[in-house]
N, C-alpha and C positions, 0 to 999 in steps of 0.2 A: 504493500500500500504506500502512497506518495507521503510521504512524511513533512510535508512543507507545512508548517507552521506558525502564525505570525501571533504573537503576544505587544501590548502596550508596556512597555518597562518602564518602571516610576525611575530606575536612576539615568537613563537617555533622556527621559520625559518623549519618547516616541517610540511609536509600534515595530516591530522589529522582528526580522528571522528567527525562527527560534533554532540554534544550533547547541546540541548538548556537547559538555566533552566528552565524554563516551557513549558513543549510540546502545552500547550493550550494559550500561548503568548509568539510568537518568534518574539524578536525584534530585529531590524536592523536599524542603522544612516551612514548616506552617506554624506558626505561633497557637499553641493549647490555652487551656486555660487557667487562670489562676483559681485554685478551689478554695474562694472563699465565700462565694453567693451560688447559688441555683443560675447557670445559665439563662439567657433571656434570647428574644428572638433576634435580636440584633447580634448576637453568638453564636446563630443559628447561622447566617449567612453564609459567615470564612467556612462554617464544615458544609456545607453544601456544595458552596464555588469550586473549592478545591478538591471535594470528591468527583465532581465532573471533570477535575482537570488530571486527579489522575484516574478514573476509567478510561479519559481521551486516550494519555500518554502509555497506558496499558495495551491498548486498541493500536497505537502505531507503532510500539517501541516491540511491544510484547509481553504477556502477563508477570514476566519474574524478571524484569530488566530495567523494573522502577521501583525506585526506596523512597518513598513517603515516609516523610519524620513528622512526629507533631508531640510538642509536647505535655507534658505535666506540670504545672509551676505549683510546689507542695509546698516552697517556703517565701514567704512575702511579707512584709510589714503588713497587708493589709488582713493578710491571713493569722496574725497576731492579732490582732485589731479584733477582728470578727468573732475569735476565739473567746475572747476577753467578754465583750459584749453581750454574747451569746452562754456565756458561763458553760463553758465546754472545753475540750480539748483539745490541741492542734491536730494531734490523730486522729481524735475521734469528727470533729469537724472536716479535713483533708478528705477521709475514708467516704464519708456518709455524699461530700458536694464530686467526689470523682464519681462512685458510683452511679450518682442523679444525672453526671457527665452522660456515662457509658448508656446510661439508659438512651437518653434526647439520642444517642450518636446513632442507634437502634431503631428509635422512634420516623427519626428523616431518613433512614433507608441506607446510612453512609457505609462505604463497605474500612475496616479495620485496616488503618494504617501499618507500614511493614514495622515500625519502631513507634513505641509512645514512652519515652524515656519521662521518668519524674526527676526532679533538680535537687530534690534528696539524697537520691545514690549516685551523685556526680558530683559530689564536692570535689573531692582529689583531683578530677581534672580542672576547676573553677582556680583550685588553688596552683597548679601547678601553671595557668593561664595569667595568671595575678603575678604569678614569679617571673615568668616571662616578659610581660608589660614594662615589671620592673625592671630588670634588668636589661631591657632594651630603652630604657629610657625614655617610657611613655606614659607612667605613675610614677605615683608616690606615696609615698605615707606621711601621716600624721596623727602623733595618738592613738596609733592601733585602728587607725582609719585608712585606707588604701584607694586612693583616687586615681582615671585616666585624667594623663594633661592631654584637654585638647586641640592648646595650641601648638602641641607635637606633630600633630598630623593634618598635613596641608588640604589633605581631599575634606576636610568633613565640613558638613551643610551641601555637600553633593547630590544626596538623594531626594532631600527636601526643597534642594535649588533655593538654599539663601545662607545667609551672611553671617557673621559671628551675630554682629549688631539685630540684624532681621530677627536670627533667632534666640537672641536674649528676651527683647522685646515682647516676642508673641510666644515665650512659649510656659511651659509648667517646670522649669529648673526648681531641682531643691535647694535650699537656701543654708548652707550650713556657713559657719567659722570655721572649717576645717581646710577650706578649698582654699586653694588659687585664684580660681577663676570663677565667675559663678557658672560656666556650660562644663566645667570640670563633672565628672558624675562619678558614684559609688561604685567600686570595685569588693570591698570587703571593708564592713561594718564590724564592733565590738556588740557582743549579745548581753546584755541584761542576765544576773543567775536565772529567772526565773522563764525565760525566753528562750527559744529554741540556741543552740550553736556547736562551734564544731571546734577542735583542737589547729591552730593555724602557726607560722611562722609570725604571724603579727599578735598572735594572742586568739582566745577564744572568739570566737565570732561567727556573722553568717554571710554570702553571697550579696551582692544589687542583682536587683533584679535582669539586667542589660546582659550582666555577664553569664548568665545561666543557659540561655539560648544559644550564645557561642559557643561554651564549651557541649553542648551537648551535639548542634548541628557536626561540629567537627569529630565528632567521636563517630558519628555513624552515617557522615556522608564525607568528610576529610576537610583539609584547610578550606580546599575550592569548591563552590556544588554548583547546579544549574538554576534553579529555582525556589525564591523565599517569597511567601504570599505572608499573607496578613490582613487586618480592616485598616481603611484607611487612617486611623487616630494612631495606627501603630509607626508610622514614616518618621516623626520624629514625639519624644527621642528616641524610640528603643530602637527602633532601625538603624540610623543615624549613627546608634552608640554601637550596636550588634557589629557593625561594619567597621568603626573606628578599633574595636580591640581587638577583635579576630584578624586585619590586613596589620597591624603593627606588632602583635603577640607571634605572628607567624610569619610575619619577613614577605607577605602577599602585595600582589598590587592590587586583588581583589578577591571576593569573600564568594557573594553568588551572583551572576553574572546576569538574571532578569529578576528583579522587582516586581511580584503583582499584586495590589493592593483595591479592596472592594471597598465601595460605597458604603454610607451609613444608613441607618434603617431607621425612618421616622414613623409614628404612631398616630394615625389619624392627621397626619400635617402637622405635628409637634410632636418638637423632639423628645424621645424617652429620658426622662428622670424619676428619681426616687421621689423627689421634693413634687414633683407633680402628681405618681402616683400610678403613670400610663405605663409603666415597666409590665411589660409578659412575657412570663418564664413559657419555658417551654415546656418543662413539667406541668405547667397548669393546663394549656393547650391539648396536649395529648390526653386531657380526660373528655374535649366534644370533639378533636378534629380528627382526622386521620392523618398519620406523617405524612404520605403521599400529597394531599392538600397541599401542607405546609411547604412540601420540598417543591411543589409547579407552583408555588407562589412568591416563593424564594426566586424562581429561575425565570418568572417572568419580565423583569426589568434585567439591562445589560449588568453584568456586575461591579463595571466602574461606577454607575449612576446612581444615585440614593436610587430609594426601595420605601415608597410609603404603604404602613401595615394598616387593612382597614376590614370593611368588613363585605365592601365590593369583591375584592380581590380575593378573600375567601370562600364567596359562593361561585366568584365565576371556574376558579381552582378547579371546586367541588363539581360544579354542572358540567366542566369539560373532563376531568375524571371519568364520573360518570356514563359520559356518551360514549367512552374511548373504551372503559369496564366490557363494553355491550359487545366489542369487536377481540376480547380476550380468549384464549386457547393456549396451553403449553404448547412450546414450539423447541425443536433442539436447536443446537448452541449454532450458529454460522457468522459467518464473517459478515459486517455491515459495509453497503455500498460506497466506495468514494466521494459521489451527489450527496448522499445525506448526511457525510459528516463534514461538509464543507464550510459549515458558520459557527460551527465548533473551534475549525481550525484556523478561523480567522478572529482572533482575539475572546473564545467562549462567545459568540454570538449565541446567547441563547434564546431571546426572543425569536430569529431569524428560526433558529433551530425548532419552536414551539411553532411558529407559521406554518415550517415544514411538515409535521407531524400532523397537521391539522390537516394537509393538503393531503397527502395518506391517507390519514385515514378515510376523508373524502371519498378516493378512489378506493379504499379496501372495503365497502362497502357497496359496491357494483358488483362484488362479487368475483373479485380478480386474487387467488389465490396466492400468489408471489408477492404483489402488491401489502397483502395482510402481514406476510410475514415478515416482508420490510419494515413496516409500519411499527409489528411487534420489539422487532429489534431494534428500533431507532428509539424505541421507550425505552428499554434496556436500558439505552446505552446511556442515558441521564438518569438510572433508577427508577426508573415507573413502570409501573404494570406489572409488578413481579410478587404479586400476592392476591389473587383472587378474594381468595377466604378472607384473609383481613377487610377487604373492599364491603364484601357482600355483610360480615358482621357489624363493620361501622354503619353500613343500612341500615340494617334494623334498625341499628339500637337510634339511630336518627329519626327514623319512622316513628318510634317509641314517642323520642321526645315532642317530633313535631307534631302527634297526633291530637296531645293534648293543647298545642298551642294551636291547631286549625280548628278543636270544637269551639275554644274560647272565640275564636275570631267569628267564626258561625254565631255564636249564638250573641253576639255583640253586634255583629248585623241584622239579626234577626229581630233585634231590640230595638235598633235604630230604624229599620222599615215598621214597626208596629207604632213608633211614634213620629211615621213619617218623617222623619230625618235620611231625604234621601241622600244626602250628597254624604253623609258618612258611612251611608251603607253601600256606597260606589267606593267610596276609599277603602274599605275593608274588603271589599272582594277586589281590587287593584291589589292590596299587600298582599292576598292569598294568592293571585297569580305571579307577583315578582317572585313568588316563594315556591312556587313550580306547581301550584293546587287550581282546578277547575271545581266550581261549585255550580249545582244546580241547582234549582227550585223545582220539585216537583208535591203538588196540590199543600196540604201542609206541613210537609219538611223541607232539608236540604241535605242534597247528596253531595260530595266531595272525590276525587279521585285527581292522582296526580298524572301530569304533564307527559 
């Protein structure tokens, strides 16, 4: 199969050939999660994106000749934080939000990455990466504090395309007295007795966070790799810094060679915060939706573009599921056409790619047997349609709930036409057909039956 592929790279800031350094090992590291909260559906996104991106690179490279890293961040100030607050343990909080991880990861269909390293059992390399920094003259210490200097290294603000100044300015720099500089960032912190830490050359202490993804990417993809994804809020700093310690700790000119960074995920046209209140985990979701839903609602917008979450967009998910459910059959495994992975391979088009599928099934549906089965496999190959039973049982249990909210509506119209209130009883049979319900009137009831 033609393996040309073109990606948008945040550090070109332009779209670009995708060439691996080794066609028979293309690697890829995606930034995990910090398990200190229940995932949200704006967390949902990066595992979506990039699980499309490596079934792609699965599909042209071949199923065992792609290392997907992603990892675990188990130690984090804010997972101290959480712990605290929540009057729990770091283990036992860590244990309980990876788990709720692994679930969501299940839930959206994502297939299990080749490595999911946690930043726990990678001290000794953090540490042995900290001693390097140092001794090449790109840290320092202070009070058992362990900083990169950044005005060591001429590239940085490369990826984010701005300026020491630019990025003082706009960005979320910690503020300590320990630094040089204030864009200097934490290499290794001193632990509190009561706080997680670990035996060091600088004294007991634990990891920054910046530096936990370097040493982990390099342990299971090497100094240099092909592809680092992320949500866009990750470019600076952790990117920024990911790349300044990794190409100066190991004498590189550079770290991973494409950048792909996805859009933010707003809530009704406002952005998710706590303080507002619009934050959805994904755990809560998966008690009305089906993953499937969630994952063609995910893939609906392109993945550099925001992605507003609402409740359009999850019926129309659902209704085009649905239609697509009606044309399902086990099918055995075959290779997908060149045409239909072609908006895939130009930067995850995947709108373009949902066009396609639409236009399929169109045609599978006339009754053209070959046609179907392309169809079938072109779902695949973004995860869908690969569960019947789950489809048909999220039915029901829909049918369930919406049966009781179409008597309600029935009999609220029935109310509104006995006190001749017609124009509300045209609105309520309007909501019961956006909701896919046909009502009839026959002598004195009403019948109901869906779409």
């Amino acid at each position: 199969m033609n393996k040309n592929v073109n990606f948008f790279n945040t550090l070109s800031n332009k779209k670009e050939k995708f060439v691996p350094l080794n066609n028979n090992k293309v690697g890829m590291y995606v930034c995990g999660p910090t398990v200190y909260d229940f995932p949200h559906i704006g967390n949902a996104r990066p595992l979506v994106v990039f699980d499309v991106l490596f079934r792609l690179l699965k599909s042209l490279y071949g199923e065992n000749k792609v290392t997907y890293v992603r990892n675990i961040t188990d130690i984090d100030d804010k997972i101290i934080e959480s712990s605290k607050k929540n009057k729990t343990t770091i283990k036992k909080l860590t244990k309980t939000i990876t788990e709720s991880f692994h679930e969501d990861c299940r839930y959206l269909n994502c297939l299990k990455p080749t490595f999911e390293p946690k930043a726990t059992e990678h001290i000794k390399e953090m540490i042995n990466m900290v001693s390097n920094l140092l001794k090449n003259g790109h840290a320092y210490e202070n009070k058992k504090h362990v900083y990169f200097s950044v005005s060591s290294f001429k590239k940085y603000g490369k990826l984010s395309n701005k300026n020491s100044e630019q990025l003082v300015a706009g960005s979320r720099v910690e503020v300590s007295k320990y630094k040089k500089d204030p864009l200097d960032f934490v290499l290794w912190k001193p632990s509190d007795e009561e706080d997680p830490g670990w035996d060091s050359p600088w004294g007991r202490g634990r990891p920054g966070w910046h530096l936990e993804c370097s040493a982990m990417s390099e342990k299971f993809l090497g100094k240099q790799f092909d592809i680092h994804g992320g949500g866009l809020d990750l470019v600076f700093p952790h990117h920024e810094n990911e790349i300044a310690q990794s190409c100066c700790a190991n004498r590189t000119e550079n770290f991973a060679n494409y950048w792909l960074h996805n859009g933010f995920v707003t809530f009704d046209k406002e952005k998710m915060s706590k303080s507002v209140g619009n934050i959805v985990t994904i755990n809560k979701l998966s008690k009305n939706i089906n993953g499937e839903v969630v994952r063609l609602a995910l893939l609906s917008s392109h993945y550099k573009q925001p992605l507003d979450w609402n409740e359009k967009l999850i019926k129309e998910s659902q209704n085009t599921l649905d239609k697509w459910y009606g044309q399902f059959e086990k099918i055995s495994s075959e290779d997908l056409k060149e045409d239909v992975l072609k908006p895939l391979k130009e930067d995850l088009n995947t709108p373009e790619y949902i066009a396609k599928l639409h236009s399929l099934f169109d045609e599978s549906t006339k009754g053209d047997k070959s046609t179907k089965v392309k169809f079938l496999l072109a779902c695949k190959q973004i995860g869908l349609l690969e569960d019947k039973r789950s489809w048909d049982n999220f039915k029901k249990s829909k049918a369930k709930i919406d049966e009781n909210f179409i008597k309600q509506k029935i009999k609220d119209r029935n109310r509104a036409r006995k006190e001749e209130n017609y124009k509300l009883a045209d609105t309520l049979r309007k909501e019961l057909e956006d909701n896919g319900v046909i009502i009839e009137d026959k002598q004195d009831t009403t019948i109901w039956k869906y779409k």
